[in-house]
N, C-alpha and C positions, 0 to 999 in steps of 0.2 A: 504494500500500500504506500510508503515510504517512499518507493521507486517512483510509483505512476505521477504522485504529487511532486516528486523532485522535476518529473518530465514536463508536468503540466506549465510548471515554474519554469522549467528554461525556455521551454517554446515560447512562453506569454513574453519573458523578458526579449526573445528574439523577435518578435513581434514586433512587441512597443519599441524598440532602438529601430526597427526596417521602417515602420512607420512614421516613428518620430524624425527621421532622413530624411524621407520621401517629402514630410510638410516640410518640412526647413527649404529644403530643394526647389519644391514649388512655389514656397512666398519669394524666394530669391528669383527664382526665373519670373515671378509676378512685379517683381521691383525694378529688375535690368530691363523688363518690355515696359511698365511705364516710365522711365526715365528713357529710353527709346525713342518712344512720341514724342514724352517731352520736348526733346531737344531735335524736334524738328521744325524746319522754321522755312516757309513756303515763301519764297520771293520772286517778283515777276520777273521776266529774261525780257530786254529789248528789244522785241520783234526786225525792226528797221537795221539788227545787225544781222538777220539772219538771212542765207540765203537758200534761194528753193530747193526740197530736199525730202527727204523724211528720216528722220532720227531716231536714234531706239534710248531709249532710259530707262531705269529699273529703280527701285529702292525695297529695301525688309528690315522689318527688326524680327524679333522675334517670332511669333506668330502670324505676320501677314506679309505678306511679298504683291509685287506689282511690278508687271513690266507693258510698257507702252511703244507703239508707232508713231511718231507726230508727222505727218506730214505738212509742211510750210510751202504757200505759192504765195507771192508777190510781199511776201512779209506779214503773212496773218497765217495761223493758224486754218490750213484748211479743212483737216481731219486727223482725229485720234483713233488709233485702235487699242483696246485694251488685251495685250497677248495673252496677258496670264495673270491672276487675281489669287493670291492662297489668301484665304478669307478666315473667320471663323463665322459670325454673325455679320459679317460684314458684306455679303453682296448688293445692297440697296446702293453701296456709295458707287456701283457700276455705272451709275450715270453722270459722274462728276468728269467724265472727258466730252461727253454732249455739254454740262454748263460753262467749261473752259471754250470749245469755240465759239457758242454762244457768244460770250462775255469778250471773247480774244484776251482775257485773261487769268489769270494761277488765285486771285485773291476774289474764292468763290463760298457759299457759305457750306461746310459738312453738311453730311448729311443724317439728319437725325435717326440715331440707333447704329450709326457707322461711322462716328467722327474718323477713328483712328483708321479706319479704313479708306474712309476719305484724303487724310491726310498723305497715307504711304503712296496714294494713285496722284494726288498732287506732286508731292515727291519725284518720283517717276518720271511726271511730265516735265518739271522743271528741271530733272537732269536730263531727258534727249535734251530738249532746247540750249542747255547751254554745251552740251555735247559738240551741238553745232557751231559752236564759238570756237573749237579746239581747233 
């Protein structure tokens, strides 16, 4: 009986140290993708330096990636494609490359329920374009 209860005790302790890792682990990877977004900071690219083309740009942090097409004629954005979106809840912001040509500009509002997904596809777009600068 002595045995079963020493076993029951190691497993539980093995347990709670696998477990209590695993949380640590996840509030950490929780903290490096919000400071992720954070420090992302969306600023418009000059259109009038760019020339006709189409440019690829990507940006991720942790949980969400985004890679974009921009094609530029005459110095305006003419069209975005969105190549590839790893999302979690964030497919709504898939329309944030439609309010960019719209607008012909990066400074657009999130999209509610998808800011941070919003943001990495702005990202994206604002590295092809200055991609095209290089």
């Amino acid at each position: 009986m002595k045995k079963v209860i020493a076993v029951f005790v190691i497993v539980g302790v093995i347990l709670a140290g696998y477990f209590g890792a695993k949380g640590i682990q996840s509030y950490l990877d929780l903290r490096k993708y919000q400071k992720q977004i954070e420090d992302i900071k969306i600023e418009n690219v000059d259109l009038s330096s760019i020339s006709d083309g189409t440019y690829v740009g990507s940006a991720e942090v942790l949980w969400i990636a985004a890679e974009v097409k921009v094609n530029v004629k005459d110095h305006k954005i003419a069209n975005i494609d969105l190549i590839r979106h790893k999302n979690g809840r964030g497919a709504k912001a898939e329309v944030i490359p439609r309010k960019v040509v719209e607008t012909q500009s990066l400074q657009v509002d999130a999209v509610s329920g998808a800011t941070n997904s919003s943001k990495v596809i702005l990202k994206a777009i604002q590295n092809a374009l200055e991609n095209a600068l290089k």
